[in-house]
C-alpha positions as a LaTeX table, in Angstrom:
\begin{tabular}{lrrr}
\hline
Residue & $x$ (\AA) & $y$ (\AA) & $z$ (\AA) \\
\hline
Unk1 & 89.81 & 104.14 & 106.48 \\
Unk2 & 93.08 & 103.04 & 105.18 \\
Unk3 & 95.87 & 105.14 & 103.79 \\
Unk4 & 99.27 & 103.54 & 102.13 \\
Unk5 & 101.89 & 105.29 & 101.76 \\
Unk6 & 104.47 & 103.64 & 99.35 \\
Unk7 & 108.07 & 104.68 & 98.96 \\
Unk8 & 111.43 & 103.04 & 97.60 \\
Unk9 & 114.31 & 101.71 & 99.03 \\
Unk10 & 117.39 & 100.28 & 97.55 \\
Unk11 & 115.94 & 97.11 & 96.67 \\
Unk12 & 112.58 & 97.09 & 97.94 \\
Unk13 & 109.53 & 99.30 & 99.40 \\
Unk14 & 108.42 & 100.59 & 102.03 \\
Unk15 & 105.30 & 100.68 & 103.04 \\
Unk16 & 103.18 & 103.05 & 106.04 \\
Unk17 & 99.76 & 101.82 & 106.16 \\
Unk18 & 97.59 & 104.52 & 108.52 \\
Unk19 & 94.52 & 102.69 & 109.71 \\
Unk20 & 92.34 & 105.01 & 111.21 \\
Unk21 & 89.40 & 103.86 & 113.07 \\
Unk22 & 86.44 & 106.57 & 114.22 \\
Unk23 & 85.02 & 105.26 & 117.87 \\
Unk24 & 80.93 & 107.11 & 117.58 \\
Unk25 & 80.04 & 105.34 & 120.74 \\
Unk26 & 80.80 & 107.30 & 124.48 \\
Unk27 & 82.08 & 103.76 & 125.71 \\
Unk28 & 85.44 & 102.57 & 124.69 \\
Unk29 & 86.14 & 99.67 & 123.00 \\
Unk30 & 87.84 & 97.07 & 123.82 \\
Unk31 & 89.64 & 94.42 & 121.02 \\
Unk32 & 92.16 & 92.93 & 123.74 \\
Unk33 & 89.62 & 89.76 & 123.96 \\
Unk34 & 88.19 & 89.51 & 120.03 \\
Unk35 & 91.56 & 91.38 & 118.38 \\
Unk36 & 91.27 & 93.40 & 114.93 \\
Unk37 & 92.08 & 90.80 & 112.11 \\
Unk38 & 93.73 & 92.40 & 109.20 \\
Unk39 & 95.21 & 90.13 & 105.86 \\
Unk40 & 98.72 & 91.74 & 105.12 \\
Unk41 & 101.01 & 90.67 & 102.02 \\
Unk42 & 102.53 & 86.98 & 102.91 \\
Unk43 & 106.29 & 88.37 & 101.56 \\
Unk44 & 106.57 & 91.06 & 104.29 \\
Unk45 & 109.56 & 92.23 & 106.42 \\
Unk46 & 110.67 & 93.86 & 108.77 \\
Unk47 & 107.44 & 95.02 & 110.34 \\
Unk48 & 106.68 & 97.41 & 112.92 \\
Unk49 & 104.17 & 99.62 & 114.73 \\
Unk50 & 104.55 & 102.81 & 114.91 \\
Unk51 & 102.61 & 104.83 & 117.14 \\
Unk52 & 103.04 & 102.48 & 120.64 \\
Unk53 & 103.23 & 104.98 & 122.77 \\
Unk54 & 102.60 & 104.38 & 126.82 \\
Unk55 & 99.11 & 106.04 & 127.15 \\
Unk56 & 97.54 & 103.82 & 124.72 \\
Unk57 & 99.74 & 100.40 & 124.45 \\
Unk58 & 98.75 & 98.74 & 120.82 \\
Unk59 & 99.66 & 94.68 & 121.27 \\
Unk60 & 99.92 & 92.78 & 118.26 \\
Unk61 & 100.65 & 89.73 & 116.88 \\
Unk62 & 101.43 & 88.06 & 113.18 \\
Unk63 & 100.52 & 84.62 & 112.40 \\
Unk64 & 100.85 & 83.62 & 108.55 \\
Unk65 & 99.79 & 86.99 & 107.05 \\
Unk66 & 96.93 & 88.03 & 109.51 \\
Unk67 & 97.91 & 90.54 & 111.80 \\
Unk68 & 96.02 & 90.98 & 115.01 \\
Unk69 & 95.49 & 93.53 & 116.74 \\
Unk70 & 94.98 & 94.48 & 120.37 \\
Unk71 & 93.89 & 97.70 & 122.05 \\
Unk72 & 91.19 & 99.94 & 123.56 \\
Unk73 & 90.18 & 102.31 & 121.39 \\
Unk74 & 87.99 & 105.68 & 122.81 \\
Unk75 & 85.63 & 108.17 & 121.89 \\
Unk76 & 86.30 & 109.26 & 118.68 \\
Unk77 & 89.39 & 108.94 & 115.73 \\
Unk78 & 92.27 & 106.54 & 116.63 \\
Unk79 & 95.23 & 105.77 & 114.45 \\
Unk80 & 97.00 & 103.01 & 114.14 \\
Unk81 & 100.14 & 103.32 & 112.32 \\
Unk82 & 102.55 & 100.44 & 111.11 \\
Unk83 & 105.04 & 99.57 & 108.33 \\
Unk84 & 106.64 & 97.14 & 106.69 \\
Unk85 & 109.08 & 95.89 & 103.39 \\
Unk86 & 108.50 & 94.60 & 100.35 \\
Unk87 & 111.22 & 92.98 & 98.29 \\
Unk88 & 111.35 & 94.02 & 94.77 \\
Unk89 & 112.89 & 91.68 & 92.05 \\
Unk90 & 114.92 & 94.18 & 89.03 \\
Unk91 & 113.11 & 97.01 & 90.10 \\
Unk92 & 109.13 & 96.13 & 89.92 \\
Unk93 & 106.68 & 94.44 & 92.34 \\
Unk94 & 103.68 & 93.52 & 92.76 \\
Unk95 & 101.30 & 94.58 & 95.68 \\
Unk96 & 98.15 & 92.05 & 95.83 \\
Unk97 & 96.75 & 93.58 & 99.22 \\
Unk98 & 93.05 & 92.61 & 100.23 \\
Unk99 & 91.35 & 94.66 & 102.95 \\
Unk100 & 88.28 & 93.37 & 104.88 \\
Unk101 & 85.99 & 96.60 & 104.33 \\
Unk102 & 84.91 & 98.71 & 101.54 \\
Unk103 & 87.77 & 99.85 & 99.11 \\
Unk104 & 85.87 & 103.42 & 98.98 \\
Unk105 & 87.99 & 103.60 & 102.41 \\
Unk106 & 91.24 & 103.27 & 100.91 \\
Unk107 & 93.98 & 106.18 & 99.91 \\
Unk108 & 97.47 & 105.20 & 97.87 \\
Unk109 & 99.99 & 107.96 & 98.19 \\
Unk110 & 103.76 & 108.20 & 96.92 \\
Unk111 & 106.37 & 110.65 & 96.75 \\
Unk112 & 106.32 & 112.38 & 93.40 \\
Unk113 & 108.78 & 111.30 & 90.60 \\
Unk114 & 110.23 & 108.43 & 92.24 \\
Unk115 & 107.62 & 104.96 & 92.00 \\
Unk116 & 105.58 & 104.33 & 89.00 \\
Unk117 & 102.08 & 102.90 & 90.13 \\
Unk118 & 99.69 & 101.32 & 87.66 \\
Unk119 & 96.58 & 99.53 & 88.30 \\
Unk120 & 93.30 & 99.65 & 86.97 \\
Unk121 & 91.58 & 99.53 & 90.70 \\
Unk122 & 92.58 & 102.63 & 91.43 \\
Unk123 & 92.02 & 106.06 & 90.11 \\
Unk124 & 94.51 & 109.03 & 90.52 \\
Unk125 & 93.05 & 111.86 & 92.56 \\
Unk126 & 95.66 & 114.59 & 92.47 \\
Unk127 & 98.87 & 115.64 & 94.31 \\
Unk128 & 99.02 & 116.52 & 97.76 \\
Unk129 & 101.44 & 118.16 & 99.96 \\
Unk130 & 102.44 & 116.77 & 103.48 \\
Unk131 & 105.53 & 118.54 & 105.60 \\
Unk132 & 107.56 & 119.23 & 102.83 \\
Unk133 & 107.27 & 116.32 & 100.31 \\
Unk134 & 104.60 & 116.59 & 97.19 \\
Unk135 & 102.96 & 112.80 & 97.03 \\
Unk136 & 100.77 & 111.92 & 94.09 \\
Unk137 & 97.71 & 110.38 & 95.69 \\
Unk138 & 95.02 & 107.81 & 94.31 \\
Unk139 & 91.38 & 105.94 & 95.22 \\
Unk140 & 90.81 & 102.77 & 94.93 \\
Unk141 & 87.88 & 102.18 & 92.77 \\
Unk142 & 84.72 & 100.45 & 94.56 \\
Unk143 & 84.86 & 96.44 & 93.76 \\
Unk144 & 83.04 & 93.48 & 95.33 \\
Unk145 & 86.47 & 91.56 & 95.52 \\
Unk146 & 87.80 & 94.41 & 98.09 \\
Unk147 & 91.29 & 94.14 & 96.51 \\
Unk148 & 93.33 & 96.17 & 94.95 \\
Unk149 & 96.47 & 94.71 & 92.61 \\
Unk150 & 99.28 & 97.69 & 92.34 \\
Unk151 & 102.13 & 97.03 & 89.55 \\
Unk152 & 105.30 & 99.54 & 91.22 \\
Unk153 & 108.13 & 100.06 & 89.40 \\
Unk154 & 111.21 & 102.29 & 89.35 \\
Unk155 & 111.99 & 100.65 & 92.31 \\
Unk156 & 115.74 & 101.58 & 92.75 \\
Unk157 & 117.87 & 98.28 & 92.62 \\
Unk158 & 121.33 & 96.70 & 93.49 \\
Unk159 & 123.80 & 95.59 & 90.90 \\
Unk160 & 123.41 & 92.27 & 93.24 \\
Unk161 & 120.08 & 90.95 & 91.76 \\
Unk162 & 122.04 & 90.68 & 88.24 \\
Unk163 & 124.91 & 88.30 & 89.93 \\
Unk164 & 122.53 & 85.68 & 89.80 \\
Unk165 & 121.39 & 86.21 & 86.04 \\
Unk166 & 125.13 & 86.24 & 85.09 \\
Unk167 & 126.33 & 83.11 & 86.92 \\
Unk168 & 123.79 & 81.36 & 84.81 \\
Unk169 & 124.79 & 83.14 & 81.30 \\
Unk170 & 128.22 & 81.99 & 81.98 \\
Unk171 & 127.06 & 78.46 & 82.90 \\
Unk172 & 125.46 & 78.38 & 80.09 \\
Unk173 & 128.33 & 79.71 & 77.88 \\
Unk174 & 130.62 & 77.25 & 79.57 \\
Unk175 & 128.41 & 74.14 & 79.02 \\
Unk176 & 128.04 & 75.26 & 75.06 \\
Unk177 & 131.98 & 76.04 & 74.80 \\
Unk178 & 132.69 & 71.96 & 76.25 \\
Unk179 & 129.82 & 70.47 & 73.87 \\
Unk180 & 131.92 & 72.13 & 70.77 \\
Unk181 & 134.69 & 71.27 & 72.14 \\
Unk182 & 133.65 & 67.57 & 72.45 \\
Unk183 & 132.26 & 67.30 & 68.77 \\
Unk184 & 135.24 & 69.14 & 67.65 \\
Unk185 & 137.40 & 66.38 & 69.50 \\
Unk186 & 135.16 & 63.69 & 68.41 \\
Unk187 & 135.80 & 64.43 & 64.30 \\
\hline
\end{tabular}
């Protein structure tokens, strides 16, 4: 099972993805020697594991967007908790995130009036309370593709991304105040 947990930053999101794998077997098992391959988004940053604590060392490793990882796992539920960034662009992104299992397995959460999720792969399932934050929680919806596309907005933004957008309108403006002035000069 798979639970992502979205939230915003100035600029971008932030993403806790809780991958919980249940061990049925008495033996442990061991992914040290055949890793865990999971595909994460391409644009990510600033990634991390959470949970790599002494007893139970996770090793990992991230080449192009597969992240691989290594660990024993015992007897019964382990978690595996990581997170990463997500650049938004004016306040929106999009999340194309493909698992490798069945999407029945997957839970979207969010902090309540902050992010605006739409997608038609998922279906909302209610809110639910954690510590002391409300989160609006969804399913994703059963496909063969085992994908889920997530449009988030309301991302909070900087005043920065619009530098960019007004060098160019001023370019622009320049480059059509010379062209008059070179007909008008011409006549």
């Amino acid at each position: 099972k798979i639970s992502l947990v979205i939230e915003a930053g100035l600029g971008k999101v932030l993403i806790t993805e809780i991958l919980e794998v249940y061990n049925k077997s008495r033996n442990r098992i061991d992914t040290v020697n055949t890793p865990l391959e999971y595909t994460i988004p391409k644009e990510i940053e600033n990634f991390t594991i959470l949970n790599n604590n002494s007893r139970n060392l996770i090793k990992h490793s991230i080449k192009k967007n597969i992240l691989k990882i290594k660990t024993t796992f015992k007897t019964g539920n382990t978690q595996i908790v990581y997170q990463y960034t997500l650049p938004a662009i004016f306040g929106s992104i999009e999340l194309n995130r493909e698992f490798d299992h069945s999407l029945d397995l997957v839970g979207i959460f969010t902090p309540i009036n902050l992010l605006e999720i739409r997608s038609e792969m998922i279906s909302f399932s209610g809110k639910q309370k954690f510590d002391q934050t409300t989160f609006l929680s969804w399913e994703a919806k059963n496909s063969d593709s085992n994908r889920v596309i997530l449009k988030i907005s309301n991302v909070p933004h900087t005043n920065f991304q619009y530098f960019f957008v007004t060098i160019v309108l001023l370019f622009l403006f320049f480059c059509i105040i010379l062209l008059f002035l070179r007909k008008k000069l011409k006549r």
